[in-house]
C-alpha atoms as an extended CHARMM CRD file, in Angstrom:
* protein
*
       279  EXT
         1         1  UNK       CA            166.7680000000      108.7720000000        1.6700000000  PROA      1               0.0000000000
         2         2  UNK       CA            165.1900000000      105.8150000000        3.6400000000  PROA      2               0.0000000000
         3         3  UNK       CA            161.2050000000      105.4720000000        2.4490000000  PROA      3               0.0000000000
         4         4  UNK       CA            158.6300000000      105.7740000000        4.7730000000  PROA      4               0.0000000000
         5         5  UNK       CA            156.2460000000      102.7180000000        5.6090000000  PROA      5               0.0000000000
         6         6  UNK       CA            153.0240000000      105.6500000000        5.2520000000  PROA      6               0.0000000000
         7         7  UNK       CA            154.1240000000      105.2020000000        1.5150000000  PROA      7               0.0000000000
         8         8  UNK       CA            152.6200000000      101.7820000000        1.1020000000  PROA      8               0.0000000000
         9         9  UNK       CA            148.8860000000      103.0330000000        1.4160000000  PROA      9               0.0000000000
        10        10  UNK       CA            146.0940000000      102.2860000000        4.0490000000  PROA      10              0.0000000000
        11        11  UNK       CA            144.6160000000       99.3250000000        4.8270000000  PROA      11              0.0000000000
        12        12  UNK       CA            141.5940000000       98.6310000000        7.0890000000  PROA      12              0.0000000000
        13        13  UNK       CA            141.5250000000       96.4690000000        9.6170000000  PROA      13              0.0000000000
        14        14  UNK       CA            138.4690000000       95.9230000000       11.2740000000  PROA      14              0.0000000000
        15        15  UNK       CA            137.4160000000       99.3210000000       13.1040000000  PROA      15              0.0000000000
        16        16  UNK       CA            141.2930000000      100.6170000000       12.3290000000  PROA      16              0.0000000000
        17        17  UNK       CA            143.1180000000      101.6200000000        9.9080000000  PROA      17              0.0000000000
        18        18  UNK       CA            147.3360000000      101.6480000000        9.4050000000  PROA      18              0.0000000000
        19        19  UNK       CA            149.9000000000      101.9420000000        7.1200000000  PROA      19              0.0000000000
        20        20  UNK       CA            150.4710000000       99.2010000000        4.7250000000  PROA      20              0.0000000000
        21        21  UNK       CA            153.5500000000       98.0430000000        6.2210000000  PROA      21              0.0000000000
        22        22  UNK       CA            153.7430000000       96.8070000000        9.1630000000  PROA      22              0.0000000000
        23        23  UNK       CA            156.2430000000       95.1770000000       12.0530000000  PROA      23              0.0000000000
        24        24  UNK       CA            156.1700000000       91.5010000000       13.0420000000  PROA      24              0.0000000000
        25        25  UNK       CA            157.8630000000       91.0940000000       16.5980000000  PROA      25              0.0000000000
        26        26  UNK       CA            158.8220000000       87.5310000000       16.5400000000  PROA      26              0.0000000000
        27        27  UNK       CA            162.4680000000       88.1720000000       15.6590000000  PROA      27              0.0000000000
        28        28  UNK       CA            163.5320000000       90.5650000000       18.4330000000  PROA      28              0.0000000000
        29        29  UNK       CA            163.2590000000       87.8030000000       20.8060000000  PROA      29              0.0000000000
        30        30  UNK       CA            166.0250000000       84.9950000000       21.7580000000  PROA      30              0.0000000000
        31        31  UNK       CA            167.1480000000       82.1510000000       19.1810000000  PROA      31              0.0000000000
        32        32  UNK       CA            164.1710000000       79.9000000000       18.3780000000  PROA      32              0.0000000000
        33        33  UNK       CA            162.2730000000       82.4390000000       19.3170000000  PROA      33              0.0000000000
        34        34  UNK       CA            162.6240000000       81.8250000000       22.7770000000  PROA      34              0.0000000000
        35        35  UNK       CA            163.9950000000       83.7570000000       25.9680000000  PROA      35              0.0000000000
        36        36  UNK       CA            165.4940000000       87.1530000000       25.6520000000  PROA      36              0.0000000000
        37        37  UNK       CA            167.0540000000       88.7400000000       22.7840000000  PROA      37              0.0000000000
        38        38  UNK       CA            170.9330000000       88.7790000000       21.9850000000  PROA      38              0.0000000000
        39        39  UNK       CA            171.0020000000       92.2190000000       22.1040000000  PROA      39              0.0000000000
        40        40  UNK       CA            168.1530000000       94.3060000000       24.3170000000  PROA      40              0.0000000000
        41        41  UNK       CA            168.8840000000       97.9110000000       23.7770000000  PROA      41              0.0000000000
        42        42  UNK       CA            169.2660000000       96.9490000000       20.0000000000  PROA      42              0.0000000000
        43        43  UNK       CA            165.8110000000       94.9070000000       19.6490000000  PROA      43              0.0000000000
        44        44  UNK       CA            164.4080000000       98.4190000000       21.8320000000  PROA      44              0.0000000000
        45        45  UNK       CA            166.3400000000      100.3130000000       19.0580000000  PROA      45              0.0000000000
        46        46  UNK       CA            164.2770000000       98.2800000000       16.2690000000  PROA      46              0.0000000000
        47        47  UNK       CA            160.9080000000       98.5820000000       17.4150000000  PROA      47              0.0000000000
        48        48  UNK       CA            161.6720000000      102.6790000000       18.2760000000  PROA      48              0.0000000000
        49        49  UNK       CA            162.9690000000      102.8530000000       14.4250000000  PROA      49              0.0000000000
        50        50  UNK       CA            159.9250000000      101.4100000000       12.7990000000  PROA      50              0.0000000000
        51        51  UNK       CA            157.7680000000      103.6870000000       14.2660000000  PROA      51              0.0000000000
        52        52  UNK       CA            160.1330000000      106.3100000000       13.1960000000  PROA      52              0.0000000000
        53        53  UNK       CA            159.7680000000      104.7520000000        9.6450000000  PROA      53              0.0000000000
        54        54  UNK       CA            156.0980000000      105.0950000000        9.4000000000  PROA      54              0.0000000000
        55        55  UNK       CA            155.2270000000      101.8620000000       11.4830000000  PROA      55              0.0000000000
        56        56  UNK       CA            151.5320000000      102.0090000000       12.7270000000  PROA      56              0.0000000000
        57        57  UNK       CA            150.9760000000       98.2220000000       12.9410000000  PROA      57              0.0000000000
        58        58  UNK       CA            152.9410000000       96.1190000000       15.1150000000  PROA      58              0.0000000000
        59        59  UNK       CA            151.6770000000       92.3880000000       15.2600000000  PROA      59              0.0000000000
        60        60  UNK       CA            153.2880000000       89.9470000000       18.2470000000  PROA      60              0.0000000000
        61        61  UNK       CA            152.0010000000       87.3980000000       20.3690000000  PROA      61              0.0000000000
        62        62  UNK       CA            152.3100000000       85.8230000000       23.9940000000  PROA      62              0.0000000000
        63        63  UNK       CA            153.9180000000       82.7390000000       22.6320000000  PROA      63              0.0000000000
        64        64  UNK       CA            157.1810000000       85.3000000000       21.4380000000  PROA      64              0.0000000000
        65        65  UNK       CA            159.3900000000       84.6080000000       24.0820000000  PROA      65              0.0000000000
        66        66  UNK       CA            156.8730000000       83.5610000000       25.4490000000  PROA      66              0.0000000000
        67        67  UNK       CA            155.7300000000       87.3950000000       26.6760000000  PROA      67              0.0000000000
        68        68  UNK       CA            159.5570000000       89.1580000000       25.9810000000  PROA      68              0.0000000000
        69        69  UNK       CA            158.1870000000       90.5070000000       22.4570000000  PROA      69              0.0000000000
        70        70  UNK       CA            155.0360000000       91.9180000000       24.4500000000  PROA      70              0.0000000000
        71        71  UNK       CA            157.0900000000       93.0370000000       27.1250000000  PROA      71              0.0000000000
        72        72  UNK       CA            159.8740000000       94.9560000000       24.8040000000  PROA      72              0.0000000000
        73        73  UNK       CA            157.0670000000       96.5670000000       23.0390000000  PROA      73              0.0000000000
        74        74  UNK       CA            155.2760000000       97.9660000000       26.1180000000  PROA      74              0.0000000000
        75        75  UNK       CA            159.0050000000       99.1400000000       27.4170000000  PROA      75              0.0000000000
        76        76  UNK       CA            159.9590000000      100.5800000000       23.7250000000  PROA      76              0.0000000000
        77        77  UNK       CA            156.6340000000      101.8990000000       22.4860000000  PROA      77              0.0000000000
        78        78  UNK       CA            154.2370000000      102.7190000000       25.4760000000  PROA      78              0.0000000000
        79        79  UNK       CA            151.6520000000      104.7180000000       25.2680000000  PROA      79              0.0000000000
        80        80  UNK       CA            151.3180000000      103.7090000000       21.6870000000  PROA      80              0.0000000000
        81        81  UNK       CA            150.2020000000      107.1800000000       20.1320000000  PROA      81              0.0000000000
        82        82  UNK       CA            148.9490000000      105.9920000000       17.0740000000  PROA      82              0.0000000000
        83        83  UNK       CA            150.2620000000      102.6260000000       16.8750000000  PROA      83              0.0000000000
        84        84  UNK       CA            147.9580000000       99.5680000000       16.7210000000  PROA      84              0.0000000000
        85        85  UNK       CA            149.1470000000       97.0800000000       18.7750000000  PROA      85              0.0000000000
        86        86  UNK       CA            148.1030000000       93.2560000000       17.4680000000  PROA      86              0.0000000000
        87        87  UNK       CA            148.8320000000       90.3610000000       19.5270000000  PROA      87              0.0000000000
        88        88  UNK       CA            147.8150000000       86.4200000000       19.4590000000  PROA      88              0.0000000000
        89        89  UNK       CA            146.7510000000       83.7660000000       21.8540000000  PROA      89              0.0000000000
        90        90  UNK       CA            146.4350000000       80.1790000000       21.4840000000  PROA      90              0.0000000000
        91        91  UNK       CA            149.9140000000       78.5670000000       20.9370000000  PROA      91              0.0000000000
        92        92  UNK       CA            151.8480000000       77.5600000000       24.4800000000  PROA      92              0.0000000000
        93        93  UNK       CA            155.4690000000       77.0930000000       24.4970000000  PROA      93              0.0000000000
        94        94  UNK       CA            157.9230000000       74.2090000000       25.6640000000  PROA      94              0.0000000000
        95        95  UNK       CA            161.4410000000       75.2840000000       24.8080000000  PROA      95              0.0000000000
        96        96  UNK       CA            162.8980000000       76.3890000000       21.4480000000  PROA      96              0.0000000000
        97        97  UNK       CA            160.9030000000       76.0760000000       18.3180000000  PROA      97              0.0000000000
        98        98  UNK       CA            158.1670000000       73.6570000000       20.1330000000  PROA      98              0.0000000000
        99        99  UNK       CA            155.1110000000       75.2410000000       19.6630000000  PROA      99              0.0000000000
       100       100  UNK       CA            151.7610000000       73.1100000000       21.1730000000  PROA      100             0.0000000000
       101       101  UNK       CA            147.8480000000       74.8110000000       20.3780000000  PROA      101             0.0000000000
       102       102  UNK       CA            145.5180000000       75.1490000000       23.3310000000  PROA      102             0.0000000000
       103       103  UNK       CA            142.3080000000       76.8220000000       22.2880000000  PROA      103             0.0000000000
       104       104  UNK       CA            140.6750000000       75.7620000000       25.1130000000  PROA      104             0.0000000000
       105       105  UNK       CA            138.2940000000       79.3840000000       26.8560000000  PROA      105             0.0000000000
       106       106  UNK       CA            140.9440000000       78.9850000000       30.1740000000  PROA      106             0.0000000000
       107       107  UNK       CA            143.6370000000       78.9430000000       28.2290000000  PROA      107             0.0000000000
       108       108  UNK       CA            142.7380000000       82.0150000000       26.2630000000  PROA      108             0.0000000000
       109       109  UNK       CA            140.8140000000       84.0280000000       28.9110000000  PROA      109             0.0000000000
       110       110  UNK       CA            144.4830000000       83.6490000000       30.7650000000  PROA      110             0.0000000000
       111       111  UNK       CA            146.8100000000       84.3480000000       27.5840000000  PROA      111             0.0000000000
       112       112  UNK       CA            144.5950000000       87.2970000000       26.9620000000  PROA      112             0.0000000000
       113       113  UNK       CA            144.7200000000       88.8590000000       30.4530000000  PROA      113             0.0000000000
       114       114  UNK       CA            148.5780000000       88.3500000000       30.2310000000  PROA      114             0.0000000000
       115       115  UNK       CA            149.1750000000       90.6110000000       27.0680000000  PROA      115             0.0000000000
       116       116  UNK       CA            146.8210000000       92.9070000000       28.7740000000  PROA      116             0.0000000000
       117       117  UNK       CA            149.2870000000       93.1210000000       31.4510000000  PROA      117             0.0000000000
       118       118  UNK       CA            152.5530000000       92.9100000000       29.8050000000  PROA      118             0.0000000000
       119       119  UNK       CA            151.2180000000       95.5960000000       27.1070000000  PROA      119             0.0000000000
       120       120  UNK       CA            149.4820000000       97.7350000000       29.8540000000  PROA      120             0.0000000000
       121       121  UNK       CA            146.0940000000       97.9580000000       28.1050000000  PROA      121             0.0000000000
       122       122  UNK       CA            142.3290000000       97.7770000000       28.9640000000  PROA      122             0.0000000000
       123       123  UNK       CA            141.8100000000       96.3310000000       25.5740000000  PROA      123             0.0000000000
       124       124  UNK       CA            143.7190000000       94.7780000000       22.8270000000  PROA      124             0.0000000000
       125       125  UNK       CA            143.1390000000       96.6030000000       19.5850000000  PROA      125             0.0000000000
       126       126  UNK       CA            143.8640000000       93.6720000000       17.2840000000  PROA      126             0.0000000000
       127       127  UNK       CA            143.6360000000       89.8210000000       18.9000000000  PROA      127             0.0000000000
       128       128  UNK       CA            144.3200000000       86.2400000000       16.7660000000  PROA      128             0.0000000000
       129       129  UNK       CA            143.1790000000       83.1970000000       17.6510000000  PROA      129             0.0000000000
       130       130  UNK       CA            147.1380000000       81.8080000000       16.7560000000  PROA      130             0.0000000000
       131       131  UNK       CA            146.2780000000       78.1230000000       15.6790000000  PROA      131             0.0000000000
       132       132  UNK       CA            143.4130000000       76.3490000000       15.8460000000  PROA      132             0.0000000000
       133       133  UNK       CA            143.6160000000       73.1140000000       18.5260000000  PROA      133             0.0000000000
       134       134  UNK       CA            142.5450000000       69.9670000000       17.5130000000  PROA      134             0.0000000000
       135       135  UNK       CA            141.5430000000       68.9140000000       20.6180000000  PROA      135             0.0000000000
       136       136  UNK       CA            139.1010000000       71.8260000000       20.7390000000  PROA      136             0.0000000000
       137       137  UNK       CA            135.6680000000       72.4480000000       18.9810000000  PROA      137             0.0000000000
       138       138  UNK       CA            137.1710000000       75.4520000000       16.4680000000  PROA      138             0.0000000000
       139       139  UNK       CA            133.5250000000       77.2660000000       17.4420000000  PROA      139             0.0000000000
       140       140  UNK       CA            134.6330000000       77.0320000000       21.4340000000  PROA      140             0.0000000000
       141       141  UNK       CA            137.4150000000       78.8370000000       20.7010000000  PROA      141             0.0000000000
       142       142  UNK       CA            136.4810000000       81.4130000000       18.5520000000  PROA      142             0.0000000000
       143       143  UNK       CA            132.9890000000       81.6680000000       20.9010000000  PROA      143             0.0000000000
       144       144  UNK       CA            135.6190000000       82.3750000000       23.8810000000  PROA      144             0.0000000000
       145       145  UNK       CA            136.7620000000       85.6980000000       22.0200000000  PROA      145             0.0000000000
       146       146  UNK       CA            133.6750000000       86.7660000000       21.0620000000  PROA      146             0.0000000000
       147       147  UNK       CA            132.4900000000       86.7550000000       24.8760000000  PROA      147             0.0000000000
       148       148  UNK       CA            135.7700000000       88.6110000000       26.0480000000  PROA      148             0.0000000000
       149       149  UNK       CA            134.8970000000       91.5990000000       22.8110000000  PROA      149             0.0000000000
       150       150  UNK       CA            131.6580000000       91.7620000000       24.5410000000  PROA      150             0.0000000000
       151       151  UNK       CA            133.2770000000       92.2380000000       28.0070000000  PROA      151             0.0000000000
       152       152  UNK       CA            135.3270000000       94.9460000000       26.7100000000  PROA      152             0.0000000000
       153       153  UNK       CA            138.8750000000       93.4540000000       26.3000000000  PROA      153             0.0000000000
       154       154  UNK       CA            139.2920000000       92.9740000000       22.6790000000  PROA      154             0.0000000000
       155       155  UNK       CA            138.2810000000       95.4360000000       19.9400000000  PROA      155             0.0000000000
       156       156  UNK       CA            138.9170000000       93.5430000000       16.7810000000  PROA      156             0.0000000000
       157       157  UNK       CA            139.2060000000       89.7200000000       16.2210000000  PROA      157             0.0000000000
       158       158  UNK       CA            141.5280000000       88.1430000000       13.9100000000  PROA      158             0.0000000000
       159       159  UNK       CA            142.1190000000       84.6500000000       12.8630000000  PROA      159             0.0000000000
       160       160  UNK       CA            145.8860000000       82.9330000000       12.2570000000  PROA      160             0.0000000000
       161       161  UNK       CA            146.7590000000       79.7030000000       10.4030000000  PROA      161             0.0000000000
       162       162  UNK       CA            143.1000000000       78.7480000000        9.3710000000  PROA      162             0.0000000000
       163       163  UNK       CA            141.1550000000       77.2800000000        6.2650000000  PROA      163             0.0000000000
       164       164  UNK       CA            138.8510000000       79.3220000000        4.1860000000  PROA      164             0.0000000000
       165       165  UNK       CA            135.9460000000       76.8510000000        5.7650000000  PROA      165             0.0000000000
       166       166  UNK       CA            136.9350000000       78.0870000000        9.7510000000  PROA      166             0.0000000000
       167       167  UNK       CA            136.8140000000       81.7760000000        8.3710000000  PROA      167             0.0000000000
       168       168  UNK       CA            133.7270000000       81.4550000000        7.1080000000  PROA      168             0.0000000000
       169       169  UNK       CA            132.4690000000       79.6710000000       10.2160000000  PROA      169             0.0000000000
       170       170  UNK       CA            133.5390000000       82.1020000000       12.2580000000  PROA      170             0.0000000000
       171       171  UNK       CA            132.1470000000       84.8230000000        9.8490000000  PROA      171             0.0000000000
       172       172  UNK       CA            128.6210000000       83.5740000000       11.0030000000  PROA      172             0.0000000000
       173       173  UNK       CA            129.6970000000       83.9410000000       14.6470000000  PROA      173             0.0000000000
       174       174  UNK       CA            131.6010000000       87.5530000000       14.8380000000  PROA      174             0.0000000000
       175       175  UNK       CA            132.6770000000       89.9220000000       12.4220000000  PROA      175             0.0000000000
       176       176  UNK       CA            136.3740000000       88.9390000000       11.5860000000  PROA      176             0.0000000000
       177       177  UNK       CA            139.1000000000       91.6130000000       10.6850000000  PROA      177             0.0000000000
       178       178  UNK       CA            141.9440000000       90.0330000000        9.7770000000  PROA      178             0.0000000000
       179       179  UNK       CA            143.2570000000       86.5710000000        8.6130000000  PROA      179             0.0000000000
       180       180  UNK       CA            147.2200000000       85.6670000000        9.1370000000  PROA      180             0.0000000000
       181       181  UNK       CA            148.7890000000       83.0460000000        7.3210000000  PROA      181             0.0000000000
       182       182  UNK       CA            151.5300000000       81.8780000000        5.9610000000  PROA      182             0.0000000000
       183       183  UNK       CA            151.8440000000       83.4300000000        2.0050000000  PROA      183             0.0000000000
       184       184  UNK       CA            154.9940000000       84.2270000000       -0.0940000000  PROA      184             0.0000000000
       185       185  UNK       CA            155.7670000000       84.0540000000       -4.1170000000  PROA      185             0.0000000000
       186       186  UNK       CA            157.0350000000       81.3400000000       -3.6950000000  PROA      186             0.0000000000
       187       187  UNK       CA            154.0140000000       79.2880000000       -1.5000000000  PROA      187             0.0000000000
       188       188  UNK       CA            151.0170000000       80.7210000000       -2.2910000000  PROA      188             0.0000000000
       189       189  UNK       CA            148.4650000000       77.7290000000       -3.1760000000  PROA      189             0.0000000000
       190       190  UNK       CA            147.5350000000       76.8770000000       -0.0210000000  PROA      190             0.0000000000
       191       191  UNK       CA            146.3710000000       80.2070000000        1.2560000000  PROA      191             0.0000000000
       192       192  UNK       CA            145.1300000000       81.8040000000       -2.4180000000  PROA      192             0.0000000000
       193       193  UNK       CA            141.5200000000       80.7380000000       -1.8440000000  PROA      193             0.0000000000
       194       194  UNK       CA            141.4850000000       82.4830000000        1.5760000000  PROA      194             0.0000000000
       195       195  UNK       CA            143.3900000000       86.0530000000       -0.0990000000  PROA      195             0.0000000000
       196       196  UNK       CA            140.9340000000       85.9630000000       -2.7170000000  PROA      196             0.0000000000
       197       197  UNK       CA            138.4360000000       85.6860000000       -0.1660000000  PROA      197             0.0000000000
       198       198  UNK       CA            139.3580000000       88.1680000000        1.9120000000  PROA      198             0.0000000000
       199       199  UNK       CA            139.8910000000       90.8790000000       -0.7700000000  PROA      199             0.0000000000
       200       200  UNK       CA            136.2350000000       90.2990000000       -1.5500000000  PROA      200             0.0000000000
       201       201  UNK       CA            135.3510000000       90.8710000000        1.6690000000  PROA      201             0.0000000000
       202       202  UNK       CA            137.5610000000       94.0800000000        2.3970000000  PROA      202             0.0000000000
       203       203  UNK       CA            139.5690000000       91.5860000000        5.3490000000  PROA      203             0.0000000000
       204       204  UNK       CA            142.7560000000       92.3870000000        5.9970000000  PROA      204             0.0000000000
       205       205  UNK       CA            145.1810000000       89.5030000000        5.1820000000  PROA      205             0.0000000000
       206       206  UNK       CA            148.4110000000       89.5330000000        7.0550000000  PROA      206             0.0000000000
       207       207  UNK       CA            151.0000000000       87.1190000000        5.2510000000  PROA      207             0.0000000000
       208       208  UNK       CA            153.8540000000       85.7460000000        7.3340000000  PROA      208             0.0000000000
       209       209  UNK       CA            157.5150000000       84.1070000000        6.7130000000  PROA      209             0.0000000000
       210       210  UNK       CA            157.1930000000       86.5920000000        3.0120000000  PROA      210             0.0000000000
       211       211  UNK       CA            160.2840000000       84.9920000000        1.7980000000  PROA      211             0.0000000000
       212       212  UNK       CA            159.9030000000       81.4940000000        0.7620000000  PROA      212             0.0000000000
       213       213  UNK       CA            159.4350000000       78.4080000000       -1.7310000000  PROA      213             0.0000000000
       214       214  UNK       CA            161.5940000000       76.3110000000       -3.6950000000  PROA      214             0.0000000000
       215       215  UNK       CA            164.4800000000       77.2040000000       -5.3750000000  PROA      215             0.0000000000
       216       216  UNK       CA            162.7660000000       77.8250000000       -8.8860000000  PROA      216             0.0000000000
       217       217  UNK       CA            160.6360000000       80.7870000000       -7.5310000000  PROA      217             0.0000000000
       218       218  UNK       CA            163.6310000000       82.3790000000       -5.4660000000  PROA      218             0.0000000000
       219       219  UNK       CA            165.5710000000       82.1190000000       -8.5780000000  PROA      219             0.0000000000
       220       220  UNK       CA            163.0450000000       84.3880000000      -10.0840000000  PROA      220             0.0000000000
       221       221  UNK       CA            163.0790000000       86.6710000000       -6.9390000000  PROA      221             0.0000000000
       222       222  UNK       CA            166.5870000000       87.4640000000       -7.4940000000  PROA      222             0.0000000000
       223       223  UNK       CA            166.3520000000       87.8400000000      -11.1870000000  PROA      223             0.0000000000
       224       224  UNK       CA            163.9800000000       90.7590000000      -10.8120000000  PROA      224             0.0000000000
       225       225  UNK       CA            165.9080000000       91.9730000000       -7.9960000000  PROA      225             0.0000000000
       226       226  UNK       CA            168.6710000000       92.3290000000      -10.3200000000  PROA      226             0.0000000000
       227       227  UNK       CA            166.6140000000       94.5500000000      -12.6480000000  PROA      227             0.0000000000
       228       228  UNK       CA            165.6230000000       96.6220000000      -10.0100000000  PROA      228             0.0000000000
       229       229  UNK       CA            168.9680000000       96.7470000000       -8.1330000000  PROA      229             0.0000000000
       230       230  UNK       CA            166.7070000000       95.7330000000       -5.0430000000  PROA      230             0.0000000000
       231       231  UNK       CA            167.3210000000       92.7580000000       -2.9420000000  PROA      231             0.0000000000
       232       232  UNK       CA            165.0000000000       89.4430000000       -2.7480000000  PROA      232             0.0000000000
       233       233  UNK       CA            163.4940000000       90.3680000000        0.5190000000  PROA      233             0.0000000000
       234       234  UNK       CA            162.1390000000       93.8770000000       -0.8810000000  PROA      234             0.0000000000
       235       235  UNK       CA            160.8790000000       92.1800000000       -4.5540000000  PROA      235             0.0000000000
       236       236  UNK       CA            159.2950000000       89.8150000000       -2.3140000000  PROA      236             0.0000000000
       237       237  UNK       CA            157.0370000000       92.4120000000       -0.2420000000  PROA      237             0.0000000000
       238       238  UNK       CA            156.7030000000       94.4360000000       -3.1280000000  PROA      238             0.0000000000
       239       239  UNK       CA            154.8880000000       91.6460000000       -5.0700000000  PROA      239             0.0000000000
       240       240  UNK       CA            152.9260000000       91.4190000000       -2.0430000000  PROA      240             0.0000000000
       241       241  UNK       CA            151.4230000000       94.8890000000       -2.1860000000  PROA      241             0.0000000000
       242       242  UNK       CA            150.9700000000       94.4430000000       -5.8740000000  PROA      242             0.0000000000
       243       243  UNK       CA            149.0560000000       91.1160000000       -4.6240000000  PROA      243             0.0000000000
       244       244  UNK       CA            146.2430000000       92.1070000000       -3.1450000000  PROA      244             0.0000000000
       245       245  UNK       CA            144.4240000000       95.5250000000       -2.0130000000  PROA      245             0.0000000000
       246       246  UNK       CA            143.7400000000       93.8410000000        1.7590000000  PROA      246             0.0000000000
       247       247  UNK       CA            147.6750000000       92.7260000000        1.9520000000  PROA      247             0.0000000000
       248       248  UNK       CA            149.2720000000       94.0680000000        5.1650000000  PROA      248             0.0000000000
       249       249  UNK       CA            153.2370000000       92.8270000000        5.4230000000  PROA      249             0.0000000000
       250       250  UNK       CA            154.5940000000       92.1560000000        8.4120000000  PROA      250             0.0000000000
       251       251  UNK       CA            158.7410000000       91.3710000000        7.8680000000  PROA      251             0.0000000000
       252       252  UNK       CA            160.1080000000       91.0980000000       11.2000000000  PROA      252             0.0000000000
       253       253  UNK       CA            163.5200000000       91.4400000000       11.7560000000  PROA      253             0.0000000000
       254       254  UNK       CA            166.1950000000       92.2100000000       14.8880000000  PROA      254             0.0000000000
       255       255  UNK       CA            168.4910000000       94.6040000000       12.4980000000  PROA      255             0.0000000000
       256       256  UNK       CA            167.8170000000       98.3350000000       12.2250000000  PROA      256             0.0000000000
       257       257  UNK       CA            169.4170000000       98.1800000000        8.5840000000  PROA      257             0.0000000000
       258       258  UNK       CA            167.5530000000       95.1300000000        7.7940000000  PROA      258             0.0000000000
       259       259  UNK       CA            164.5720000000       96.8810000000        8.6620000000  PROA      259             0.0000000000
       260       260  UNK       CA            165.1210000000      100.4770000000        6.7220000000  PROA      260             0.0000000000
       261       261  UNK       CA            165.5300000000       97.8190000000        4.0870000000  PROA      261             0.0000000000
       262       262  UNK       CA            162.4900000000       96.4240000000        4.1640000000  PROA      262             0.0000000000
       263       263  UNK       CA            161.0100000000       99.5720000000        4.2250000000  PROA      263             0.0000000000
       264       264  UNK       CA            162.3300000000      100.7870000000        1.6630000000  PROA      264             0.0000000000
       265       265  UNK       CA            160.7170000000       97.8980000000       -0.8970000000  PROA      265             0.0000000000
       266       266  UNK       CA            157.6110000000      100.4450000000       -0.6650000000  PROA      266             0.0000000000
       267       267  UNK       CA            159.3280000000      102.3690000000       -3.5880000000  PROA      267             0.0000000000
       268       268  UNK       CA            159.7710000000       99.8310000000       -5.5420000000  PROA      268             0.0000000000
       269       269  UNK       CA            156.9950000000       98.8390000000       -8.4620000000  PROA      269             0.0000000000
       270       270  UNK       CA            156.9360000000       96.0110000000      -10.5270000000  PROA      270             0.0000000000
       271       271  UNK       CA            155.8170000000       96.0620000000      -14.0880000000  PROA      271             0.0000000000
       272       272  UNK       CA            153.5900000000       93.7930000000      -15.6890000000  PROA      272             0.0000000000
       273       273  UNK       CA            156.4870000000       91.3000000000      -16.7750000000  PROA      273             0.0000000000
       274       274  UNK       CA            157.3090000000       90.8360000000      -13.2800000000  PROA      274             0.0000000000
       275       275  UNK       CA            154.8720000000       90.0310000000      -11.9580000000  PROA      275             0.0000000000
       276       276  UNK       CA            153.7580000000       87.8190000000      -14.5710000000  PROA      276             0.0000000000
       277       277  UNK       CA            157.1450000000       85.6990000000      -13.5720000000  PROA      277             0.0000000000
       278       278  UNK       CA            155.9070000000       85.4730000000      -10.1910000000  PROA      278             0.0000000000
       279       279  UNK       CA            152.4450000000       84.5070000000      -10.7570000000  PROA      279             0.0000000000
């Protein structure tokens, strides 16, 4: 029997609340995460599966494709009965893999008035600032979404790829409701501070690329995937749940049976030896 993604818990995210696992919606896109997918009615199949699996969260971005991922989701998904859609805005794209910030208000009044479009909403229920831009006063940026919340087109902000030091800036501007960065078993130093953080302050953290590190603490992975007859990718998430109270997983993936596998990591538990290998 394939576990159900309601089986990881709750978790709150701003003025919402979803399952514990959740859907990233890079992958379904083209190689390098750019143009159209391999396979469409396949990457439609995905998205229409997680839901079916107990998906409530489904996090993309405008950069995906740029705008297939949003576009897929509105064709697969819309209405979105019970489904929290989160999207991002701030990253512009070149080609494959060439990813440039622009945080600048008329580049994300535009970005967000394009997912509105593509995703065929009034208001976005979840939106990231994607990157901060160096070019760009970090306070401009996150003042821009703070003036679009206020005009009715965003209902939660979130923050991606930022310190502890720009979260708590922008804690004194806006209430934030979610932080995404990049956090596995394997790289976890960088972004620690900010988890602990956030579990003090009941703010959902959102970990990307879950699989990852040096070959030392994948070695490990696979040893307790052994025990548990599980595969790396599932010991990875499940350590994430054991992680943190505030974790929300996102695996992404363009496979149906990759993602019924990833769902099913929600069964598994690991004891207190386990997880004392990880760290």
């Amino acid at each position: 029997m394939t576990a159900n993604a309601a089986q990881s818990g709750q978790v709150k995210v701003g003025t919402l609340t979803v399952n514990r696992l959740g859907f990233g919606a890079m992958r379904i896109t083209g190689e390098g995460i750019w143009g159209e997918p391999r396979d469409h009615d396949e990457a439609i199949a995905v998205l229409k599966r997680a839901v079916e699996l107990g998906v409530t969260f489904i996090d993309t971005a405008d950069a995906y494709g740029p705008d297939v991922s949003e576009n897929l989701i509105h064709e697969a998904l819309y209405p979105y009965d019970g489904i929290v859609i989160a999207t991002k805005g701030g990253l512009t794209r070149q080609g494959p893999g060439i990813w440039t910030p622009d945080g600048s208000p008329e580049h994300l009044r535009a970005a967000l008035e394009g997912s509105l479009t593509r995703l065929g909403v009034g208001a976005i229920d979840l939106y990231q600032f994607h990157r901060p831009d160096p070019n760009v006063p970090f306070e401009t940026s996150v003042q821009t979404l703070i003036d679009l919340k206020n005009e009715g087109k965003i209902k939660n902000i979130g923050l991606s790829n930022v310190t502890l030091e720009q979260l708590k800036q922008a804690q004194t501007m806006t209430d934030i409701a979610s932080v995404q960065n990049r956090y596995n078993a394997g790289a976890s130093e960088t972004s620690e501070a900010i988890l602990h953080y956030c579990t003090e302050q009941d703010i959902a953290f959102i970990p990307y690329f879950p699989i990852g590190g040096d070959g030392t603490s994948l070695e490990k992975l696979q040893a307790i995937a052994d025990k548990h007859h599980a595969d790396v990718r599932q010991i990875a998430l499940a350590w994430l749940f054991a992680h943190s109270p505030v974790m929300l997983p996102i695996p992404g993936t363009g496979s149906i049976s990759h993602l019924e596998a990833n769902i099913a990591a929600v069964e598994i538990t690991l004891d207190a030896d386990d997880l004392a290998q990880l760290g």
